[in-house]
C-alpha positions as CSV (number, residue, x, y, z in Angstrom):
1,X,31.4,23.4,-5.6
2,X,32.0,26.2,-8.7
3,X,35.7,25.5,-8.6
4,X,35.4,21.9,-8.3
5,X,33.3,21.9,-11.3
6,X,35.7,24.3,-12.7
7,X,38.7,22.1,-12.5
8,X,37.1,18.9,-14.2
9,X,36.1,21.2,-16.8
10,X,40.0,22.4,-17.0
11,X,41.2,18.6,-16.9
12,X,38.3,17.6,-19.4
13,X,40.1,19.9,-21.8
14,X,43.3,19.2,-20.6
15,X,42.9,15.4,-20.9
16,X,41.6,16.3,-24.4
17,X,45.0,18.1,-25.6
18,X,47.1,15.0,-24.2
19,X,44.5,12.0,-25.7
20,X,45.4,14.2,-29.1
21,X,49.6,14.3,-29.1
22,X,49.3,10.5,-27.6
23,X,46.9,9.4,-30.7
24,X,48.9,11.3,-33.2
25,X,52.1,10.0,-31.9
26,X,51.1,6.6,-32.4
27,X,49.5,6.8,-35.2
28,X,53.2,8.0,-37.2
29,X,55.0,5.5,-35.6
30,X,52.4,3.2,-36.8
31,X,52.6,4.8,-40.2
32,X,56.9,4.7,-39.7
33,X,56.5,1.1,-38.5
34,X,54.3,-0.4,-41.3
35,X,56.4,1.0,-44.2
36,X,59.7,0.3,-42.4
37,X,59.7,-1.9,-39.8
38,X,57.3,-4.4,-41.5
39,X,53.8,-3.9,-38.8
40,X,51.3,-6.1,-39.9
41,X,48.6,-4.0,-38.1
42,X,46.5,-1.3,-39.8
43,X,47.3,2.4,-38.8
44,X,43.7,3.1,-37.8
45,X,44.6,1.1,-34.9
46,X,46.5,3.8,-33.4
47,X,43.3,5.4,-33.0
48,X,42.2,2.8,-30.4
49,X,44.7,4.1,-28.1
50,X,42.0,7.2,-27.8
51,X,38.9,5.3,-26.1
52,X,40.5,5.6,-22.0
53,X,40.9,8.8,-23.1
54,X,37.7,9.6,-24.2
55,X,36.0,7.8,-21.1
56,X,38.2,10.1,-18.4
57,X,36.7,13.0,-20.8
58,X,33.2,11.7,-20.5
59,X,33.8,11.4,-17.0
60,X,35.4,14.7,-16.2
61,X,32.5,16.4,-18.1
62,X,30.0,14.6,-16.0
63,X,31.5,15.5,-13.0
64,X,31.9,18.9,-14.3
65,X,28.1,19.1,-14.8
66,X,26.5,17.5,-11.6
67,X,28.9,19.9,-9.6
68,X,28.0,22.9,-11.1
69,X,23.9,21.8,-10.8
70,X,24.6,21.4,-7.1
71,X,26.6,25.2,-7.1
72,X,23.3,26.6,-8.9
């Protein structure tokens, strides 16, 4: 059960780096697309994008946490 809980902690992280790039990517292009391209939508809702993100996190971390109580 220790490496179980050890690998949703790894992809808790993981999914953590990836939910950053993704949110920062579309946030530019938002940034790109309302100066150039004429986007009527406000750049902060790039940041939307973020919340499956943050619930796989969530998840992975509670996974993380009832394996590891089951290890100890």
């Amino acid at each position: 059960m220790k490496k179980i809980s050890v690998c949703f902690g790894a992809l808790a992280i993981l999914l953590s780096n990836i939910m950053c790039v993704v949110v920062a990517y579309n946030y530019s292009d938002m940034l790109w697309g309302i100066q150039y391209a004429g986007y009527s939508a406000p750049a902060w809702t790039a940041f939307l994008s973020a919340i499956p993100f943050v619930v796989g996190i969530a998840i992975c971390i509670g996974l993380a946490i009832v394996f590891k109580r089951k290890c100890a």
